[in-house]
MARKE-950064 format. One record per residue (C-alpha): x, y, z. Coordinates in pm, 1 decimal. Layout:
site px=X | py=Y | pz=Z
...
//
This chain:
site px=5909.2 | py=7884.8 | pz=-24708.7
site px=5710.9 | py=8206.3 | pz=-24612.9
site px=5359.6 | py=8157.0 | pz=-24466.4
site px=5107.6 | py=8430.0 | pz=-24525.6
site px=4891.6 | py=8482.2 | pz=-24188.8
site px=4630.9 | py=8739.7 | pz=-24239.0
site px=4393.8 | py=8845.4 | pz=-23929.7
site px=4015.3 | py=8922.1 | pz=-24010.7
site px=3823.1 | py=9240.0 | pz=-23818.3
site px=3514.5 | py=9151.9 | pz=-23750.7
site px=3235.2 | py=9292.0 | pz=-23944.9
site px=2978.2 | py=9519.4 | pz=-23801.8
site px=2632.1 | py=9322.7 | pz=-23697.1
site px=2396.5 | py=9564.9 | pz=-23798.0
site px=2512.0 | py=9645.8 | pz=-24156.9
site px=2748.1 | py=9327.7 | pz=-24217.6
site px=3035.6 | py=9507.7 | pz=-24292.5
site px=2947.2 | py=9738.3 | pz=-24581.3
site px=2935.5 | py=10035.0 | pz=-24334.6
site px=2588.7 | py=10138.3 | pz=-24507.2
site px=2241.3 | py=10050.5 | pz=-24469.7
site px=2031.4 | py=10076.8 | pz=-24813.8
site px=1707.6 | py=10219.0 | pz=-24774.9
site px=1378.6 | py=10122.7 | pz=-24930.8
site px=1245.0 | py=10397.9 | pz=-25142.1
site px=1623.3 | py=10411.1 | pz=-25269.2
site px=1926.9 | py=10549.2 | pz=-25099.2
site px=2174.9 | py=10434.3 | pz=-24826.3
site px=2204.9 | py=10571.1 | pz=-24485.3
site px=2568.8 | py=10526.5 | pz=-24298.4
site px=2547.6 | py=10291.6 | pz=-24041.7
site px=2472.1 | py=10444.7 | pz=-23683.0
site px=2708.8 | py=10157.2 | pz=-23487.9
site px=3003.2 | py=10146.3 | pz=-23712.6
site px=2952.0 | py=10552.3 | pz=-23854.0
site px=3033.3 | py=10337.3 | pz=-24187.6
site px=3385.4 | py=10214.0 | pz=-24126.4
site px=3198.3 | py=9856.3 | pz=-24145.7
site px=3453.6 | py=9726.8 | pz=-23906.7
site px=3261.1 | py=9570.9 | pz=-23559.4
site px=3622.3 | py=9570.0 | pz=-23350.0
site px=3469.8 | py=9871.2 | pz=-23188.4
site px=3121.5 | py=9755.5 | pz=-23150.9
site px=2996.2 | py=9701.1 | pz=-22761.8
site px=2679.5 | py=9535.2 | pz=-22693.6
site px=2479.6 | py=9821.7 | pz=-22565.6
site px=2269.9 | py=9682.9 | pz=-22241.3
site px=1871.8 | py=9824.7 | pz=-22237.5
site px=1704.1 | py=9823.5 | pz=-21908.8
site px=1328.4 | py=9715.0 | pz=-21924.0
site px=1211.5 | py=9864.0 | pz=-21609.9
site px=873.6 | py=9695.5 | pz=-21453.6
site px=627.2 | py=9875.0 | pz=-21264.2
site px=462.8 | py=9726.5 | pz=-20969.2
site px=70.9 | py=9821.0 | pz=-20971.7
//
């Protein structure tokens, strides 16, 4: 008896995996995170800085 394993990528979190984003007043624009592979394996959490100022 053969078992089948199969391993799932993880999808992209900003376009869910379709490696486009479809625009409003028609159109799709390729995803800026996954440059429209759709696949999230090389997605990094980007880190933003808030900086505070002291008055």
């Amino acid at each position: 008896m053969q078992r089948k394993t199969s391993v799932s990528t993880p999808s992209c979190p900003y376009c869910g995996g379709k490696g486009y984003f479809q625009l409003v007043l028609g159109g799709t624009e390729t995803c800026p995170e996954c440059h429209g592979s759709g696949n999230g394996e090389s997605y990094s959490r980007k880190k933003f800085l808030v900086k505070t100022t002291k008055k």
